[in-house]
C-alpha positions as CSV (number, residue, x, y, z in Angstrom):
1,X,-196.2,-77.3,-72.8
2,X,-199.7,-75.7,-71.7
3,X,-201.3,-76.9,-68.7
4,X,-203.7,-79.9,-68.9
5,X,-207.5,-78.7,-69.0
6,X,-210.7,-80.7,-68.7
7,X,-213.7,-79.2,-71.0
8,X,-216.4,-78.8,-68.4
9,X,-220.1,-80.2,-69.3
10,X,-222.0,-78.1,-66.4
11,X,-224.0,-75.6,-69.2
12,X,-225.0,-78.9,-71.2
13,X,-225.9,-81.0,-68.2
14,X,-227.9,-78.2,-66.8
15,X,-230.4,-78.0,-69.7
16,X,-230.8,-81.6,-69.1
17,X,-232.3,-81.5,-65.7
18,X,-234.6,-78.9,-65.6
19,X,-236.9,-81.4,-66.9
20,X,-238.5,-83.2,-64.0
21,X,-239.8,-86.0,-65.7
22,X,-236.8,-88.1,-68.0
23,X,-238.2,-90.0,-70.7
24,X,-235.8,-93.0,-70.4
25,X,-236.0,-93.8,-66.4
26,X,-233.6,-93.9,-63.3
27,X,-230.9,-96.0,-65.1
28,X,-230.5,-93.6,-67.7
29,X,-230.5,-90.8,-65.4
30,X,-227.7,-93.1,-63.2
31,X,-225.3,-93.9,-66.1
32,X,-225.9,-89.9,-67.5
33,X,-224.3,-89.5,-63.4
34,X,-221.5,-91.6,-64.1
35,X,-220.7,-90.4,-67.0
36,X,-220.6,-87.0,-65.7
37,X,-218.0,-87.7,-63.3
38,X,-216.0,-89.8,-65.2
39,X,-215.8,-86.3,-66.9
40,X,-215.2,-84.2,-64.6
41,X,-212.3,-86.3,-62.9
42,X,-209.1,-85.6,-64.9
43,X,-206.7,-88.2,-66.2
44,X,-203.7,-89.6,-65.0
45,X,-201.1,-87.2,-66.4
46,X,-198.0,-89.8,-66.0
47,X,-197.4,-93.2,-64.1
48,X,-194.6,-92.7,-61.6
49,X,-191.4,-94.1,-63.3
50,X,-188.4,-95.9,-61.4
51,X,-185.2,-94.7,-61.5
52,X,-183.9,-96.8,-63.8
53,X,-186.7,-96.2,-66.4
54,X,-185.9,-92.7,-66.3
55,X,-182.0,-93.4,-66.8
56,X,-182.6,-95.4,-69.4
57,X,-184.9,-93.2,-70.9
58,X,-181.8,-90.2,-70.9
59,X,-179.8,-93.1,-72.6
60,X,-181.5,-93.0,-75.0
61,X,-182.6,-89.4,-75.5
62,X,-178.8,-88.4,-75.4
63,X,-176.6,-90.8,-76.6
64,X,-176.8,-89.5,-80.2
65,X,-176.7,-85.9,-79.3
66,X,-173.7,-84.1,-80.7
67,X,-174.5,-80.4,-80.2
68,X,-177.6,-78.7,-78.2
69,X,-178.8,-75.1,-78.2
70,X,-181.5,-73.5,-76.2
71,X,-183.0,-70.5,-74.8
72,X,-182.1,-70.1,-70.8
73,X,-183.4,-68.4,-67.7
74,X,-180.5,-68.0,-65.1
75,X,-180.7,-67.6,-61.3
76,X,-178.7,-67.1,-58.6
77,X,-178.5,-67.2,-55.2
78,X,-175.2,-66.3,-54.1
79,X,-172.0,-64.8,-54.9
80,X,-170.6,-68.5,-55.9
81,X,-170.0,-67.5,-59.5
82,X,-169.5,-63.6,-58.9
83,X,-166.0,-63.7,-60.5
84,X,-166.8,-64.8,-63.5
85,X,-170.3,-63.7,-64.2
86,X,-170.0,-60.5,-62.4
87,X,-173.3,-60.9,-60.6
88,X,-174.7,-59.5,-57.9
89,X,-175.7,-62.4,-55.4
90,X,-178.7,-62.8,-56.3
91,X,-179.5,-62.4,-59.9
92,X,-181.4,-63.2,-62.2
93,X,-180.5,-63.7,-66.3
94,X,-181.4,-64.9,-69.7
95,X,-180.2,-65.3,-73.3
96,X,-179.5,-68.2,-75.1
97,X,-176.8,-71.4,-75.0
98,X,-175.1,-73.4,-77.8
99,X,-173.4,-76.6,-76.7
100,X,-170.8,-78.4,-78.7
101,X,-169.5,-82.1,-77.4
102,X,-167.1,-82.7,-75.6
103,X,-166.3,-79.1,-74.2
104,X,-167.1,-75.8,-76.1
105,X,-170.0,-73.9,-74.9
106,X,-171.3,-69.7,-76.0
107,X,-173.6,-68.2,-73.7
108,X,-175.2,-65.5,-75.5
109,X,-177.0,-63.2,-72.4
110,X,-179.2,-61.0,-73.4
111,X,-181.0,-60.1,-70.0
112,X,-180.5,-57.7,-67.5
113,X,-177.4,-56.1,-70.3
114,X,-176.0,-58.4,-73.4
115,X,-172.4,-60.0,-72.1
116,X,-171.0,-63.5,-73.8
117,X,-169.3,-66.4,-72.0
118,X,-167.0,-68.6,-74.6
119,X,-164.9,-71.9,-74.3
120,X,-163.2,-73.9,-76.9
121,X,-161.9,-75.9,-74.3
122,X,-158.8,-74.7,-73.7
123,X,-159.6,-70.9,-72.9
124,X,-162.9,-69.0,-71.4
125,X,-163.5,-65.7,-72.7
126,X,-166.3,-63.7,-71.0
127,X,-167.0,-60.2,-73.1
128,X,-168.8,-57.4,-71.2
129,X,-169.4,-54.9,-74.7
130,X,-171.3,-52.2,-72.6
131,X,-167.5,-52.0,-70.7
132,X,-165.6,-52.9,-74.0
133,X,-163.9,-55.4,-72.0
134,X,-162.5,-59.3,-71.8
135,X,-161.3,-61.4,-69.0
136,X,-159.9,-64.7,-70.3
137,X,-159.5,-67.7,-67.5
138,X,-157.7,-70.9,-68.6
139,X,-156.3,-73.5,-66.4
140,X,-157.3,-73.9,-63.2
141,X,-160.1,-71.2,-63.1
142,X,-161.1,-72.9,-65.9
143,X,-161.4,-76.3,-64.5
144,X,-163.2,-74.8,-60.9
145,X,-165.7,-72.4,-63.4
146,X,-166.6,-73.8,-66.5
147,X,-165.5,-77.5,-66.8
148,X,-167.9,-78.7,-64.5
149,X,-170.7,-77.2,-66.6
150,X,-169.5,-78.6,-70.5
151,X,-168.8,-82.3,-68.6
152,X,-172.2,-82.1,-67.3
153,X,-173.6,-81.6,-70.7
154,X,-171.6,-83.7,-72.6
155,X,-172.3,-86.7,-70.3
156,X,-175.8,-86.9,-69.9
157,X,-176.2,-90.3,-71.3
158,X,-174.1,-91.5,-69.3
159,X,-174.7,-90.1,-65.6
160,X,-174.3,-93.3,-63.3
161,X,-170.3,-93.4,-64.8
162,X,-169.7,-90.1,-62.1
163,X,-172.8,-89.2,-59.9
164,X,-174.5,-91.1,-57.1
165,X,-178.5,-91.0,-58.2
166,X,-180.9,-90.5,-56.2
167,X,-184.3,-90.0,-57.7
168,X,-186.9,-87.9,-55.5
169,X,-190.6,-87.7,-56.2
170,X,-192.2,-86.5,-59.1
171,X,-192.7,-82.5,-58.6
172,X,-196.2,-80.4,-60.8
173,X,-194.8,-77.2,-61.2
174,X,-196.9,-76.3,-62.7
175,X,-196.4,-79.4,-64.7
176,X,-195.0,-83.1,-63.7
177,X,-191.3,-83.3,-64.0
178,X,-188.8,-85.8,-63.5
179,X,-186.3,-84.8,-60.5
180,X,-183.0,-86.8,-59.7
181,X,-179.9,-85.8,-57.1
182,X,-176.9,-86.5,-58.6
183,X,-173.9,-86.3,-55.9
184,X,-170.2,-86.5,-57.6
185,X,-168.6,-89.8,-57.1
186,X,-165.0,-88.4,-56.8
187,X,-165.6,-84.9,-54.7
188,X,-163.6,-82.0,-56.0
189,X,-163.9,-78.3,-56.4
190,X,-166.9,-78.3,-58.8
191,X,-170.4,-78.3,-57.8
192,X,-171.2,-80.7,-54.6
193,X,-175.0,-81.7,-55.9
194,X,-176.6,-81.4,-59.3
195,X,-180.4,-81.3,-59.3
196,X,-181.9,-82.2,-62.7
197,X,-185.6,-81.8,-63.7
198,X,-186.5,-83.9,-66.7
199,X,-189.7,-83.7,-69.2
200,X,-192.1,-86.7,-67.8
201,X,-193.2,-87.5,-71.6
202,X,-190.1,-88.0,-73.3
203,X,-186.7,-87.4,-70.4
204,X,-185.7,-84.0,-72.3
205,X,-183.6,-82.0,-69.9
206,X,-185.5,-78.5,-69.0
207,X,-183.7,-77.7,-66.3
208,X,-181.2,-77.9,-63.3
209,X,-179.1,-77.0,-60.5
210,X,-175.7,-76.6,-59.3
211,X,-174.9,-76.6,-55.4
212,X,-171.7,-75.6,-54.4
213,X,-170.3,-76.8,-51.2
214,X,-171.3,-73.4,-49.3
215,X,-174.9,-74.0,-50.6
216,X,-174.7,-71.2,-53.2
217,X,-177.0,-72.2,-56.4
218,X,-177.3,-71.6,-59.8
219,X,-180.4,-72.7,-61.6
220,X,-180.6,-72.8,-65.4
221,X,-184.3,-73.2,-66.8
222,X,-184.0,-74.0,-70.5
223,X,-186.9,-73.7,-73.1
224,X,-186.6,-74.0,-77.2
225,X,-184.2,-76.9,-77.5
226,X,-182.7,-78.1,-80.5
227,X,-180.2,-81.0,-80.9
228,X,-177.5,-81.8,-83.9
229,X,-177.8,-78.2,-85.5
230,X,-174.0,-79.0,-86.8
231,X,-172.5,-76.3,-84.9
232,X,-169.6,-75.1,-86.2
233,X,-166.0,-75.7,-84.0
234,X,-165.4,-72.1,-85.2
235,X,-168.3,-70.6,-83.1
236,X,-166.5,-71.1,-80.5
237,X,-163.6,-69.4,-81.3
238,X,-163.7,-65.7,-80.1
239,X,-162.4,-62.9,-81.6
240,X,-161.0,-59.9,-78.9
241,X,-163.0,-56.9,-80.1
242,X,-160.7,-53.9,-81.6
243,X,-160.2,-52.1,-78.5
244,X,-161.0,-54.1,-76.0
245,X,-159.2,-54.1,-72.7
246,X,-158.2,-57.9,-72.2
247,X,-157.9,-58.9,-68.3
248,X,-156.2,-62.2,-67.6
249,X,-158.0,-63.6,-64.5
250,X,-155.3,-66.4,-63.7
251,X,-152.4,-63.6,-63.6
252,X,-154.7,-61.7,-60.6
């Protein structure tokens, strides 16, 4: 997704006038003007879209999705997720994501040091191989952490069944996207505010926000998306590397 350019005529319509005298007359030289600017002024990119449009349009766009990979930047602001991502509090991070509905998720970082994050649903393993070591969360660590993040994925076509929406207005940065506030219906211990930033063209997620009641945030940017790659249940199955030492987080 390049940025929009406008070819510029000035080399062209320079040649033109350095004669003084124009064979075809002041009109011509008058609709040569307009057609100069009509040129130079650059399109419409997008018309703004309601709120519903763009709903409808994720509807669409995600109600046959089954499984969704793609490459991700991380950051964050804060400590929030320190205890399982062993961050610093601000941080930043990248690697890749695989997505299997309703609730199994691999993280694959490869940025600042390679480390994995994987849920079958049940458990969450996160492998750290430069330390040769795995903490496991289940239960409720695994509801506060992780749960929030597969149910967000998972139920994209369907938003307005959990989240109030509030659609703000359309940011260029540096091109036009799509921004809506989702606030949790039922409040809990996951994130207080979701910030989503949609492709104008065709509503493909490419990024967004989670805000935690202290205000901590973790933005995910995500590039290279594929949908229905027929992920396998068994990729997200991890196996506890020989040697490994194996921390349980919900026995600390």
């Amino acid at each position: 997704m390049g940025p929009l350019t406008v070819s510029s005529p000035a080399k062209f319509w320079q040649k033109a006038m350095i004669h003084k005298k124009h064979p075809y007359g002041p009109l011509s030289v008058i609709t040569a003007l307009a057609l100069l600017v009509f040129t130079l002024t650059p399109p419409c990119v997008f018309a703004e879209a309601t709120k519903q449009e763009i709903l409808s349009g994720m509807q669409k766009r995600y109600a046959g999705m089954n499984d969704l990979t793609a490459d991700y930047a991380r950051e964050t602001s804060s400590p929030a997720m320190e205890s399982l991502f062993r961050v610093a509090s601000e941080h930043k991070a990248s690697g890749r994501l695989f997505f299997k509905k309703p609730n199994k998720l691999l993280i694959n970082q490869i940025k600042p040091r390679p480390e994995k994050l994987v849920t079958n649903g049940v458990t969450v393993w996160w492998y750290i191989p430069e330390e040769n070591l795995v903490q496991r969360y289940s239960g409720p660590n695994l509801m506060i952490e992780v749960k929030p993040f597969v149910d967000f994925l998972a139920g994209l076509d369907s938003l307005t069944d959990r989240f109030t929406i509030t659609l703000t207005p359309a940011k260029d940065v540096p091109e036009p996207i799509h921004e809506l506030v989702l606030e949790p219906i039922e409040k809990g211990t996951g994130p207080q505010k979701i910030s989503l930033w949609l492709d104008t063209h065709d509503y493909t997620l490419i990024g967004f926000r989670f805000t935690s009641i202290l205000k901590e945030t973790t933005d995910f940017h995500l590039s290279n998306i594929s949908y229905n790659q027929d992920l396998k249940t068994g990729q997200f199955d991890f196996q506890i590397p020989p040697g490994a030492e194996v921390m349980d987080a919900d026995a600390q």
